[in-house]
N, C-alpha and C positions, 0 to 999 in steps of 0.2 A: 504493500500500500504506500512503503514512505516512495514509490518511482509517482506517485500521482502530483503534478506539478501544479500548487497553489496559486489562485488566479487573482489570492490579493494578499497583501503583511499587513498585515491589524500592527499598532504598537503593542508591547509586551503588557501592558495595564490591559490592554481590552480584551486579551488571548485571554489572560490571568482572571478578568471579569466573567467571560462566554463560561472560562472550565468551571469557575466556582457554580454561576447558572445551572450550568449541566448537572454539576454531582449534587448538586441541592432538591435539582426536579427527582433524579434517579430514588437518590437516595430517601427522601422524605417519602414518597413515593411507595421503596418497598418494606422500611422500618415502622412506619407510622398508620400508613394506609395498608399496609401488606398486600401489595398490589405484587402479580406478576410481573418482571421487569420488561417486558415487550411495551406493556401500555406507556410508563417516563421514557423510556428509548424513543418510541413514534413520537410523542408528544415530542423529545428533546430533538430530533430531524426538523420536527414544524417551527419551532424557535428556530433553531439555525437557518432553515432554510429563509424564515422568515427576514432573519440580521443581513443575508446573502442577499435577497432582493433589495433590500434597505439600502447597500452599496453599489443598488444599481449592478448587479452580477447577474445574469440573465438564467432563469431555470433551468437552460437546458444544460447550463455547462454546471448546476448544482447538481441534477438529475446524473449528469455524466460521472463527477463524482463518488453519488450514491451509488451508482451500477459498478464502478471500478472497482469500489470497498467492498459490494457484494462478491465480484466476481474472485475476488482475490481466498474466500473461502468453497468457491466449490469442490476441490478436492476432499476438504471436511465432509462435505455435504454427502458426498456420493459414501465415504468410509461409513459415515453413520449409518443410512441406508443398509450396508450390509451388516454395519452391528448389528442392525435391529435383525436381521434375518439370520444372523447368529446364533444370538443369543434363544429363538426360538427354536433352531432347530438342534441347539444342544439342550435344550429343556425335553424336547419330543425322542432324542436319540437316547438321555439320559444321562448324559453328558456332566451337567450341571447337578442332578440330582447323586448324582453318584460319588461326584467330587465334596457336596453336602456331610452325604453319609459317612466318608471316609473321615469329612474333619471330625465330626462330631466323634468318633472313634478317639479322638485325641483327647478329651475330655475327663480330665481326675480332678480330685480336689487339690493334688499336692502342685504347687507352683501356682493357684488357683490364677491370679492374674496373666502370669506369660503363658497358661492356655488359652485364657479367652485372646489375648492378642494376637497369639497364632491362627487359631481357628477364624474370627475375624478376618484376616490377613488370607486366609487358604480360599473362603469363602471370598473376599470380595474383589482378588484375582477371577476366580471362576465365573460372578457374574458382573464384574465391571461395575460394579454401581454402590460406593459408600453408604445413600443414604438406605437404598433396599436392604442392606446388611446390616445397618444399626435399627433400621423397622424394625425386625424380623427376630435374628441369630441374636442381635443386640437387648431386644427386648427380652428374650429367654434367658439372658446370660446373669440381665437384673435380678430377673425371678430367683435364680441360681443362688447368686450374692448373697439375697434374703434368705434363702434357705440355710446357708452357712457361716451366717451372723461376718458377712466379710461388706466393705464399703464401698458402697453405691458409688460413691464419687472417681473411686482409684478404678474399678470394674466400669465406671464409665469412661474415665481415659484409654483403659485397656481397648476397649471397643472404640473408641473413636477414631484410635492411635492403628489397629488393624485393617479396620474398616479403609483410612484411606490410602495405606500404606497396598491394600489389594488395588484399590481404584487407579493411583497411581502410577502402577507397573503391570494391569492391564491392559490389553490391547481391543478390552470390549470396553474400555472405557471411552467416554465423551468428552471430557476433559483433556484425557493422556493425548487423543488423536486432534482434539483441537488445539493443543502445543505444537506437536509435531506439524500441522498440515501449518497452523497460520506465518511458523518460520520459514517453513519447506522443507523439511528435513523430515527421512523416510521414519515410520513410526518404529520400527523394529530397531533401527538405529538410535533411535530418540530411546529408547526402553534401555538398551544397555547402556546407554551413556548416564542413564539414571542411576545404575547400579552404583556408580562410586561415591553419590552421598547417602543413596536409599540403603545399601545393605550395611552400610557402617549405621548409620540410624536406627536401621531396624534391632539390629544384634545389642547396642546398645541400649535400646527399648527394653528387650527383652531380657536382660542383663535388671535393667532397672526391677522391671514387674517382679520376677524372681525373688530381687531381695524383698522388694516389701510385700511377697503374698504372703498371705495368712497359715500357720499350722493347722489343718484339719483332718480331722481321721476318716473313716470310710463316708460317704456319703452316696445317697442315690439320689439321680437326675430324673425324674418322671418325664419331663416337660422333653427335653432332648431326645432321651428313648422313644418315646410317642411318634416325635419327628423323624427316629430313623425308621422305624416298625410302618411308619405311614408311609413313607419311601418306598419302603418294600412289598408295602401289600399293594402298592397301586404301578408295580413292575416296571418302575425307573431307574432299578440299582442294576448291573448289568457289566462284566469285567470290558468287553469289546467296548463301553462306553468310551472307554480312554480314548477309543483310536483318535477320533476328532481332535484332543488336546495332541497327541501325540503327533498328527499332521501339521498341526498350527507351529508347534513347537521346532521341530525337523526342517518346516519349507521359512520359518523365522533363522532359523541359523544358518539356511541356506542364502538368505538374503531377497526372497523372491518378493515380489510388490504384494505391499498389502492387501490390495484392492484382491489376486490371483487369488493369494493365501487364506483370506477370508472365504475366500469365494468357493475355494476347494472343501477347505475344513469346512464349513455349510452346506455342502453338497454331500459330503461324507455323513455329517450324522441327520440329513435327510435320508438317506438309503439304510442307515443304520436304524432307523428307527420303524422300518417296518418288517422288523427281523420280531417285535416284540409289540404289537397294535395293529389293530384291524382296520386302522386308517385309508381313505381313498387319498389320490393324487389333490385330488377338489379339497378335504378338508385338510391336506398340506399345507397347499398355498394359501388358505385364508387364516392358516395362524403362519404362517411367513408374511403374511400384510397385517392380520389384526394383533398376531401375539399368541401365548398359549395362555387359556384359562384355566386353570388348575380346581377340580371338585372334587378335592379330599376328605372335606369334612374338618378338615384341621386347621386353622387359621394361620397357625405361622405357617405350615405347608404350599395352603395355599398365595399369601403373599410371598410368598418365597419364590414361587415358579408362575405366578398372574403375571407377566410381561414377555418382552420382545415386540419383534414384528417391525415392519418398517413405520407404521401408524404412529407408534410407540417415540419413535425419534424426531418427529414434526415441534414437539416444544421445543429440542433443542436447534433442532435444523431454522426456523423460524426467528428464532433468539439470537444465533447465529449471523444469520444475514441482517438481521437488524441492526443490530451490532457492530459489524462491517460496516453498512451503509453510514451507521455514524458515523464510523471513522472514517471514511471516506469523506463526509461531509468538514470532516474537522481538518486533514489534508486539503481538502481541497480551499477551505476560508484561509489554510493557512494560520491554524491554533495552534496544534500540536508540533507544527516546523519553528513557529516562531519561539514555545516557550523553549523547544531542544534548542535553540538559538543560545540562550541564554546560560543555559550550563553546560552544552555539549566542549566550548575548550575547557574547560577543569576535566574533561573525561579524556583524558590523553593514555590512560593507562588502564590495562586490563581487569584492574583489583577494583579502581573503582567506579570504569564500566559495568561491572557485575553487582558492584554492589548499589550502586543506581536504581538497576534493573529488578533487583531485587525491592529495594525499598519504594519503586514505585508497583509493585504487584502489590507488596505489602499496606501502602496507602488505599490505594484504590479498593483492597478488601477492607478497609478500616471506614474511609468516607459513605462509599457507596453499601457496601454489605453482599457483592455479586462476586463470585469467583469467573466465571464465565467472562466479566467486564476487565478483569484484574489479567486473563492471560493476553487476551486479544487486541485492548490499548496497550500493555507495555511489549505485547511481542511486535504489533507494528510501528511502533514509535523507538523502538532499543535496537533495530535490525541493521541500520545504515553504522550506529555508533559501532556495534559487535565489530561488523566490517573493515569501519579503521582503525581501530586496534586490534583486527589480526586474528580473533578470535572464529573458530568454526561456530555455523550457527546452533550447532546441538549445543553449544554453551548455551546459550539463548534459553532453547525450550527447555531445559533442565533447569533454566532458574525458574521460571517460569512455574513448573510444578514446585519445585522447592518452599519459592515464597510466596506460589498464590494460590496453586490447587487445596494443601495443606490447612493455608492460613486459616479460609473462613469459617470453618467447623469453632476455632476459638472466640470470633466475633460476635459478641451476645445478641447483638442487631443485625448480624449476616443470614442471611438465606439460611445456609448450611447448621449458624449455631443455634436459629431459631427451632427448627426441624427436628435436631435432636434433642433439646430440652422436651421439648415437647412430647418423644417418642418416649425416653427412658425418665421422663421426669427426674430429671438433675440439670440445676443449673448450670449454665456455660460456664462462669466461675468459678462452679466446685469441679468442674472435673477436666478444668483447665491446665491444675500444674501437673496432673498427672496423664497429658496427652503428649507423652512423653515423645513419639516419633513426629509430631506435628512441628513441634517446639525445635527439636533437634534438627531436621531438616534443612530450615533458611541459615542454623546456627553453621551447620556443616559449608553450605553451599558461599557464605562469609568467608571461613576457615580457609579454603581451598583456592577461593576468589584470590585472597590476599598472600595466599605461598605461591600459590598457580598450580600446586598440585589437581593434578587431574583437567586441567584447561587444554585443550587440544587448540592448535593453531591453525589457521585456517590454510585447507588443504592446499597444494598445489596445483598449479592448471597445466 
């Protein structure tokens, strides 16, 4: 987006005036009002467009704008798309249910914390989706806590800390593949380059939980049993299930495009799934467009496996190019050029290139409360800076998740921390200092900024 060439420079007061505008509408918006963030995004297009015509700058070239910031995500677009056909067809191959069952297998009372952070973490790799996994696995795990006189608050970091430590190193994820697509950098590429503050993070999370879980002697889990017995009576658990992961896995370290690898592994546990369901061709493809519904009778069960489908991905696909279109609008007035105007020479060096980059994901999940908003403005605004200091752009989309995917889950007014208070009834406060891999993450991605360990330089041509 930053090649979209601004057709006017506002002074540095009136950028600084437009941004404040902006994150006021957004944000009041979805803190106050709890509005969906599409409705302040349209609304903040009609302002802007509105300042654009003010200058006498003619629609079509505002319009051209908004189409360029749109266009600049359709590759997102088209991956979501087969998320969504994914994720349904490893729900219907058993795929997903089988990877379930296996965490839950992991489940004692001893280390009570660094299980739930794992199983979390196994779980929300498998279905790409943080907040479904704190609904769900998340809610069970409370139950859990209370059964074993252990604390709600440290058992909700546990699970927060898993939850998006899965989402993150996902590649069913919406977030991971919106880093990766809006720098350009191949998502499988993006995933390992993640490893080198994720897995030091994670190890050290789990290190933490460890020490401070609780001593407890035997315990039984009703609520979990329930949910792997429901697994199996409704003929989801199944060893071929792997193949699908194991395709995804093999043609990821083969390097093959996303778009292929998706496409294959989706294909695989469509055929796999009529080894075990009486399924026609016809009610395939309506839960590859609507999702699978799940009628187990069992309520985490069933929220657990209700989703997929391409249907499924229209909030974010829709969010998405709104979102663009802003910025495209804000390239194009010439906001976000002029304010980088302003501090881009203090950025002469890689450390605090990254760490910029960082602190503006980080603001942006603070003012606003949107992760979504927090990867997409600082990834197209930080991409030209990356550039001239040399930097490869997976530097980029790795800060990116570091200090924005993570962040908002902490934000008591973000989207994310809103959702989970709600889910597990614990305030974002209390189960803040113990979201140990959320915390650790931007810490790491600082650390590394500032040694250059783990910085790749930008390749050769």
């Amino acid at each position: 987006m930053f090649k979209i060439v601004p057709v006017t420079r506002p002074s540095l007061a009136a950028a600084i005036g437009m941004t404040i505008v902006i994150m006021a509408v957004i944000s009041s918006s979805i803190i106050w009002l709890e509005s969906v963030p599409h409705i302040p995004i349209l609304l903040s297009i009609f302002l802007l467009a509105a300042y654009g015509m003010g200058k006498k700058i003619s629609f079509a070239k505002l319009k051209e704008g908004m189409i360029d910031g749109a266009k600049s995500g359709m590759d997102a677009v088209f991956i979501f798309f087969l998320i969504g056909i994914l994720i349904s067809s490893w729900i219907i191959s058993g795929t997903i249910p089988t990877m379930i069952h296996a965490a839950f297998g992991l489940v004692t009372p001893s280390f009570f914390y660094s299980i739930v952070f794992i199983v979390t973490a196994i779980v929300g790799i498998g279905i790409g989706s943080s907040l479904t996994t704190v609904a769900t696995i998340g809610v069970a795990f409370i139950g859990v806590s209370q059964a074993i006189d252990a604390s709600a608050a440290i058992t909700a970091g546990a699970i927060v800390s898993g939850a998006f430590f899965g989402d993150k190193m996902s590649p069913l994820s919406d977030t991971t593949n919106l880093a990766a697509s809006v720098v350009g950098v191949d998502l499988f590429e993006h995933i390992k380059n993640m490893g080198w503050t994720t897995i030091p993070a994670f190890f050290l999370s789990l290190v933490l939980f460890g020490v401070i879980s609780p001593k407890a002697g035997e315990v039984q889990f009703p609520k979990i049993d329930m949910i792997k017995a429901t697994l199996v009576q409704e003929n989801l658990v199944h060893w071929y299930a792997w193949i699908p992961l194991l395709i995804l896995f093999i043609m990821s370290i083969k390097k093959v495009s996303p778009f292929i690898t998706l496409a294959v592994s989706s294909i695989a546990g469509v055929l796999l799934s009529f080894f075990h369901s009486n399924q026609t061709l016809a009610s395939v493809f309506q839960v590859l467009f609507s999702g699978y519904t799940a009628k187990t009778g069992n309520a985490e069960v069933d929220a657990l496996l209700t989703r997929g489908g391409i249907e499924s991905m229209m909030f974010t696909v829709s969010l998405v190019l709104l979102s663009l279109s802003l910025g495209g609008l804000l390239f194009t007035l010439g906001v976000v050029p002029r304010m980088f105007e302003a501090v881009e020479q203090r950025l002469k060096k890689a450390s605090t290139t990254v760490t910029s980059a960082a602190a503006s994901a980080i603001g942006i999940n603070l003012v606003i409360g949107e992760q979504y908003l927090s990867i997409l403005l600082t990834g197209e605004a930080f991409q030209k800076q990356f550039e001239k200091v040399k930097l490869a752009k997976k530097n980029l989309s790795r800060t990116l998740e570091d200090a924005g995917t993570v962040i908002n889950p902490l934000v008591p007014w973000g989207v994310c921390g809103v959702f989970i208070t709600n889910m597990l009834e614990v305030k974002t406060i209390d189960y803040l200092p113990f979201a140990f891999f959320c915390l650790l993450s931007p810490i790491l991605t600082l650390v590394f900024a500032w040694t250059g360990w783990t910085l790749t330089k930008t390749e050769s041509k």
